[in-house]
N, C-alpha and C positions, 0 to 999 in steps of 0.2 A: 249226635247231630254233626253235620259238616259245616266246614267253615271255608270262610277265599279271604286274603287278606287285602288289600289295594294301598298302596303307597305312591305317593305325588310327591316331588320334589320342585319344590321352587325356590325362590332366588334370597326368601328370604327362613321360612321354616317348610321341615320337610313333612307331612301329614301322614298317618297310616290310621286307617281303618280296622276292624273284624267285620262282616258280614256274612247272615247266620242261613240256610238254606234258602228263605224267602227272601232275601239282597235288602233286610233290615239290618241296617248297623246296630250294632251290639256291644263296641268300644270303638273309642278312637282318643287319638293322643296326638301331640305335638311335639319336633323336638327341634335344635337349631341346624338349620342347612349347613352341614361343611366344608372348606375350602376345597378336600377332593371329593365330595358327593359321596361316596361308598361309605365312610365312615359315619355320616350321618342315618345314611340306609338301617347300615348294621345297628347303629343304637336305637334307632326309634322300632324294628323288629323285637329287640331284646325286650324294650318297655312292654312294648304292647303285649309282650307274651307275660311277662313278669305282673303287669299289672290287674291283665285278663283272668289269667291263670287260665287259660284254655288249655288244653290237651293239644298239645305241637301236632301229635298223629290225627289229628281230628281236621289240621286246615288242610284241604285238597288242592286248590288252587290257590296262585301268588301274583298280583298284577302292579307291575310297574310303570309310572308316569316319569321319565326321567327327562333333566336338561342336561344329562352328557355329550351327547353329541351336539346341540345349539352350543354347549361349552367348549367344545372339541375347535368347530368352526372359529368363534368369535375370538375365544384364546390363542388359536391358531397351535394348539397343544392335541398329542396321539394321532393324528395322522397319518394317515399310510402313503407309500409312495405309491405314482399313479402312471401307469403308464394309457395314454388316449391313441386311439382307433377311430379316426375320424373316415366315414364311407361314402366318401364325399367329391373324390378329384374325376374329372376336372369341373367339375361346376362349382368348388367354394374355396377354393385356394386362396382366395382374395383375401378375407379374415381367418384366419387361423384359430384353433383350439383356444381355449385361455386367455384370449385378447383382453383387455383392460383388469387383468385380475389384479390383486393386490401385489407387492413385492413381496412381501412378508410371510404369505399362504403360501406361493409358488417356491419358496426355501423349503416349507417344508413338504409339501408333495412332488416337488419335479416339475420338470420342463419335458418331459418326453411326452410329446406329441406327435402324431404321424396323417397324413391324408393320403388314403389309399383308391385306388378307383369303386367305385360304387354309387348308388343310390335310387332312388325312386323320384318319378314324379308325381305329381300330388293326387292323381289317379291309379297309383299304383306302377302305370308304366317305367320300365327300367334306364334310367339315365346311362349307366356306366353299370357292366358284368367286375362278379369280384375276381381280381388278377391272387390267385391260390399262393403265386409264390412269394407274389410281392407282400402277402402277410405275413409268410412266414419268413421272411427277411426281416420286416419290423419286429416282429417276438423275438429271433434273435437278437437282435439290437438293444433290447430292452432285459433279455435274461439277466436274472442278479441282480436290476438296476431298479427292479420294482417289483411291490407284492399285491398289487391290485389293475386290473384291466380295465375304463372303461368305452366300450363299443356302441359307436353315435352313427345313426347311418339318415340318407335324408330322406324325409318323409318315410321313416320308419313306423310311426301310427299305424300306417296305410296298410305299409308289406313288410313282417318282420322276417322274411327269410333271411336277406345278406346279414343279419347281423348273426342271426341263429348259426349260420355258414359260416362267420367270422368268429363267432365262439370255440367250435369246436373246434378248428386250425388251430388257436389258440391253446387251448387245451390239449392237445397232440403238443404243441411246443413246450409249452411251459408247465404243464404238469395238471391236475386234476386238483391242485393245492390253491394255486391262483385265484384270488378270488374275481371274479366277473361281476359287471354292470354292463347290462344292458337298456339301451335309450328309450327302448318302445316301451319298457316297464316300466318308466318311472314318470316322463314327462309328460307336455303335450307337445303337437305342431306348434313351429318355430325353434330353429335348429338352434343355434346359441344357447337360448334359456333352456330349453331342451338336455344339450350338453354339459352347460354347468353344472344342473341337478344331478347327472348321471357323475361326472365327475367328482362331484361331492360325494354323492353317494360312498363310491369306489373307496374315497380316501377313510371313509366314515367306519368304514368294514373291521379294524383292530379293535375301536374305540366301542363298539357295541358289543364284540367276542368277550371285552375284557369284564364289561357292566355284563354281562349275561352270569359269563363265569365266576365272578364274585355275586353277584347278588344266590346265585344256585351256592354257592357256598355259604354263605353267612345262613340260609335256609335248612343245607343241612348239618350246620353246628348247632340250631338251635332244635333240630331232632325232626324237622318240618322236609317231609316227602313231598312235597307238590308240584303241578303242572304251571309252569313258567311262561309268564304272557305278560305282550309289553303296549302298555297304550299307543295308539295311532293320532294322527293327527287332525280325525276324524270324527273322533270320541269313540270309534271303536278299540278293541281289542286286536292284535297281532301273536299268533304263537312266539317263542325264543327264536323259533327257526328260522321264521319268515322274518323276522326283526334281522338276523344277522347277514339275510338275503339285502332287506332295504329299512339300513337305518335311518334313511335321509327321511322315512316316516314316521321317527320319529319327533321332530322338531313340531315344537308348537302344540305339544300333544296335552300340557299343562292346564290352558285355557279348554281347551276343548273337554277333557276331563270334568273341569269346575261347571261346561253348561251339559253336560249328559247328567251329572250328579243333579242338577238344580234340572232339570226334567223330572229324573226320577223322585227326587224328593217333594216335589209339588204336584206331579202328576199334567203340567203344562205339554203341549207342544209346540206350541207357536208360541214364543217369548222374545223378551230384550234379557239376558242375562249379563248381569253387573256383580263382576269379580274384583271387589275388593282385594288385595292382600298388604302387606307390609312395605311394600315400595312401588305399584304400579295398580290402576286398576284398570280392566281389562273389560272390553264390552263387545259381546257375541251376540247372535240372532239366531234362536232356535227355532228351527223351521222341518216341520215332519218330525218333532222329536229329536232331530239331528242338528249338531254347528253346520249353519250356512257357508258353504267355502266362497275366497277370493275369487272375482272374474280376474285378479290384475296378475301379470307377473310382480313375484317379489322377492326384496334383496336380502339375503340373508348372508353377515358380514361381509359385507357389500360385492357381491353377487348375485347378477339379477338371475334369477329363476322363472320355471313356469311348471313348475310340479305342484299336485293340489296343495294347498293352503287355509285355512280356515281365514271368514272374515273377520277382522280382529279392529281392533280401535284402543289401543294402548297410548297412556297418560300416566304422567308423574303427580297419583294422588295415591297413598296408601295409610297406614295406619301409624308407618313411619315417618311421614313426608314432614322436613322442617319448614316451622311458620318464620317468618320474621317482618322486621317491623321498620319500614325505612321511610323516606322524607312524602313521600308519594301516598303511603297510606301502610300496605301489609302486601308481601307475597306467600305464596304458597308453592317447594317446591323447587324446583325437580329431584332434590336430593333427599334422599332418607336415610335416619336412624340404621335401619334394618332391621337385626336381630341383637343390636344394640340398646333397642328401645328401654327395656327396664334398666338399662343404666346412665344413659340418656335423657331419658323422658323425665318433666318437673313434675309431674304427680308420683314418682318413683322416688325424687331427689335430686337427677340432673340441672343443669343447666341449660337444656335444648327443650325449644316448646317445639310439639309437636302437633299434629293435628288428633292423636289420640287422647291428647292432655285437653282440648278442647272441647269433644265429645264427653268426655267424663265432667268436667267444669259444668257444664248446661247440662249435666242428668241425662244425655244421652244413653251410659252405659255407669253401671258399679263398680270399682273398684278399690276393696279394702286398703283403709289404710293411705287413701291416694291423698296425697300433697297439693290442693290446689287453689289454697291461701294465696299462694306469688301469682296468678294467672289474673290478670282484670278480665271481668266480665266483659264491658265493653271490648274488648280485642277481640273474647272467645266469642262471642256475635258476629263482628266481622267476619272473623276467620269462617265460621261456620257459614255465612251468607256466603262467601265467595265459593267455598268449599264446593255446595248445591249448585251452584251457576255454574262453576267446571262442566261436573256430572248433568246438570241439564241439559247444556250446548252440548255435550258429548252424546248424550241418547238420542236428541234431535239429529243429529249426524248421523246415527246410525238408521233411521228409523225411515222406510220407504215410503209413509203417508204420512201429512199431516196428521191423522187420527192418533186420539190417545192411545198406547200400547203398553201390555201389562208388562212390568219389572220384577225379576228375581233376583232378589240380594244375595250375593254369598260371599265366602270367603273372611276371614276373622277381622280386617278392616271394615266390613259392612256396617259393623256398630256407629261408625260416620255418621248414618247415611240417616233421615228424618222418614217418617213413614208416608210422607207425601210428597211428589216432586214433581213440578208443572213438567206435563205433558205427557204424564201417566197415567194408564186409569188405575192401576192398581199395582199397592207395591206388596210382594212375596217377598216374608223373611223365615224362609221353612226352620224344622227341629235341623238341629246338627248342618246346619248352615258355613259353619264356621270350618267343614269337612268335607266339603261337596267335591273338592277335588279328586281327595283320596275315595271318595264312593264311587266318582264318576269311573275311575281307573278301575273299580274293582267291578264292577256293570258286567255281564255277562253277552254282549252282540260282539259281533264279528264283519267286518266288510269284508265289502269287493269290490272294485270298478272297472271301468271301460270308458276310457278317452279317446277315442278316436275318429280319425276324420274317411266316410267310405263314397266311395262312388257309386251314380245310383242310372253309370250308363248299361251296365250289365247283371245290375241288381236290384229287386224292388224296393220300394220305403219297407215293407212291413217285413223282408228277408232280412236288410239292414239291421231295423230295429231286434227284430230275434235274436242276431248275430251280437249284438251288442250284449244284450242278455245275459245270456249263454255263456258269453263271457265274462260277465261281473260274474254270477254264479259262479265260475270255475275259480274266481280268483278270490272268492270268500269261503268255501272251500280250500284252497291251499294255505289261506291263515287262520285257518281251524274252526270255521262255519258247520255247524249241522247239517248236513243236504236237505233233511225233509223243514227243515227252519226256516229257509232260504226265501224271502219274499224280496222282491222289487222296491224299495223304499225313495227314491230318487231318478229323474228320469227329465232329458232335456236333448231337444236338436234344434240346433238354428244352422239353416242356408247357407253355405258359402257361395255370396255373390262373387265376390269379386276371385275366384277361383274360373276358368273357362271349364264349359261342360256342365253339368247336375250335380255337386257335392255337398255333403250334407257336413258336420261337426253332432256326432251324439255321445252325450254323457248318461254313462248308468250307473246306479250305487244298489248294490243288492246287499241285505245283512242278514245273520240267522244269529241264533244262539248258538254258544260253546256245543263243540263236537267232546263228547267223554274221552275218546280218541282220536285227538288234535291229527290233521291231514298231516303229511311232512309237504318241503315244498317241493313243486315242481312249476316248472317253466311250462306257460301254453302261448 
């Protein structure tokens, strides 16, 4: 039989799966997240193989949920130098590249920025033709000074030629080695947010070579031939390739992971999914079987963006989270234990109450051998009352109707949580719950999108809507979709009023199953 392995890395332990032809887990293990990510990888690989004893030649595929790059960003660590191709003069000269970014980020990727003639208007029509030589004056400028490009043109959505025409110049200068970002691929309309994401992207480009190349190494020390895929931010799946095209999709891929896994494992599609873990819990809305994404631009180490997003609702409750006890009554919070918890925690022997120590105290959960003599009950009630009113006000937040709405618990904090919580109809605690990450990483779909904004004074709605299509399809396919797999799963257009003229905004999400013969990528 074959096997696919799935590995989730979070902030507090790193989780890996087995999963056996039919995407029934078959093992899974825990082990502690650490400080460089890789080494934690590499050990929980070895357990699972060690403990499994499966036949290394038997796992086919390997999927990865990783926080190196959200670490890369936030730490402001492996970054690449970036040089920006802004297609934009004269109509954005006014704000420049980069504007309000941090000091700190801009040390480590560079100040080289440029605005060249170019751009679109929001119909396609051509603001500014690309001046050939004045690119290739900026690539000179920039030779040596940077190992990544990225090319922002306006209203690129619309019309990706200048930027496509701006690639290749590019490449005639600097080599076939450079790596490229391009703006139409990654964002939506609104140049700024648009920019930043593509910028990040660019910088992001070492930092996912290097997680690529070590994770495919530690795979084949341990004797393991497999096909390399890195979760999306989507809940789907992404080949190696396509990852080192746009790691910026990988950010946030962690939570999304936890609510494809809690699909699969309950057999839901339309849910509240509540991810507990070790220091944060995390609440998504599964809708068509798929995480709901953000309408908002967002910031990520403080960077606004406007590339997709999953809608999320993150809070400082976990399995780690310390209690304490002040003139007022008790808080809970924001700081946790972590992966310190067994040495911390009073039902271990510590001296830090935790909210794990409280759920064990009330028989929420078993824990041999647990120390929970020193805990007064009256606290572990409070604690627990306030604990539910967090998580209630939080699902109420998330949740589009008054009506009660069913909940999915997962994530190894879950043991929290009471089997009933106002304003739910029904709370889901699946088998292997406690692994829904690493499952959901290891899930077998693939996307594709299309964000874009088309004019509909030379085109019909229903040309539009095909062309939309057409093109998710094509880009679920280049991250390793099956073609005859390939269904429509998401689909949205709202009007732009306040644009002059008929213009539409349509979003498409197409997915299929793993291709045996992952596409490579290419650019459409």
């Amino acid at each position: 039989m074959n096997y696919r392995i799935g590995i989730d890395v979070g902030g507090t332990h790193t989780d890996s799966v087995l999963l056996d032809g039919n995407l029934k887990c078959v093992f899974k293990i825990k082990v502690a997240t650490t400080k460089d990510v890789s080494t934690g990888i590499n050990q929980s690989v070895k357990a699972l193989l060690q403990e499994s004893k499966v036949d290394p030649a038997s796992i086919t595929h390997a999927m990865l949920g990783t926080t190196h790059c959200t670490n890369a960003i936030v730490e402001r660590k492996n970054l690449t130098k970036v040089g920006v191709i802004r297609l934009g003069a004269p109509a954005t000269t006014a704000v420049p590249p980069l504007a309000g970014w941090p000091e700190d980020i801009l040390e480590k990727i560079g100040t080289n920025i440029s605005i060249v003639s170019g751009g679109y208007e929001y119909d396609g029509r051509i603001i500014a033709n690309i001046n050939e030589q004045e690119v290739r004056e900026v690539c000179r400028q920039y030779k040596g000074k940077v190992q990544s490009i990225a090319i922002v043109g306006v209203f690129s959505p619309v019309n990706q030629d200048q930027e496509k025409q701006v690639a290749e110049i590019v490449k005639q200068e600097l080599g076939d080695d450079i790596y490229l970002s391009l703006s139409n691929e990654i964002g939506s309309v609104g140049l700024l947010e648009r920019e930043n994401a593509t910028v990040l992207n660019a910088a992001l480009k070492e930092t996912v070579r290097s997680v690529a190349n070590g994770f495919r190494e530690t795979l084949e020390q341990e004797g393991i031939k497999a096909r390399i895929y890195f979760g999306q931010n989507d809940g789907t799946l992404m080949t190696s390739e396509f990852a080192l095209e746009y790691p910026i999709l990988t950010i946030a891929s962690g939570p999304t992971n936890s609510i494809r896994g809690a699909a699969h494992l309950t057999g839901l599609k339309d849910a509240l999914v509540v991810d507990i873990g070790g220091t944060t819990t995390d609440i998504g809305v599964l809708v068509n079987g798929f995480p709901r994404q953000s309408s908002l631009a967002v910031d990520i180490g403080s960077i606004r963006t406007n590339f997709r997003m999953p809608d999320l609702l993150s809070f400082g409750l976990g399995g780690g989270t310390v209690i304490r006890r002040n003139e007022e009554g008790i808080t809970i919070g924001p700081d946790s234990v972590g992966y310190l918890l067994s040495e911390k925690g009073v039902i271990f022997g510590g001296d830090t109450l935790t909210t794990t120590d409280v759920a064990v105290k009330l028989g929420k959960y078993q824990f041999e051998n647990a120390r929970t003599e020193a805990i007064e009950h009256e606290l572990a009630v409070k604690a627990d009352r306030l604990m539910m009113e967090m998580l209630e006000e939080a699902i109420d937040r998330m949740k589009t109707s008054q009506e009660d709405v069913p909940v999915i618990l997962v994530g190894g904090g879950s043991i929290l949580v009471s089997s009933q919580l106002q304003g739910v109809a029904k709370v889901y605690r699946p088998e292997n719950y406690d692994a829904a990450n690493a499952i959901g990483a290891a899930l077998g779909e693939v996307s594709g999108e299309t964000d874009k904004v088309y004019s509909l004074e030379k085109k019909s709605y229903e040309e539009v809507i095909e062309d939309a299509k057409q093109n998710a399809i094509k880009a679920a396919i280049a991250a390793g979709a099956a073609p005859e797999t390939i269904k429509i799963v998401q689909m949205e257009d709202i009007p732009l009023a306040y644009l002059p003229g008929n213009s539409i905004h349509v979003k498409v999400k197409a997915a299929g199953t793993l291709s045996s013969e992952a596409a490579s990528v290419t650019r459409t």
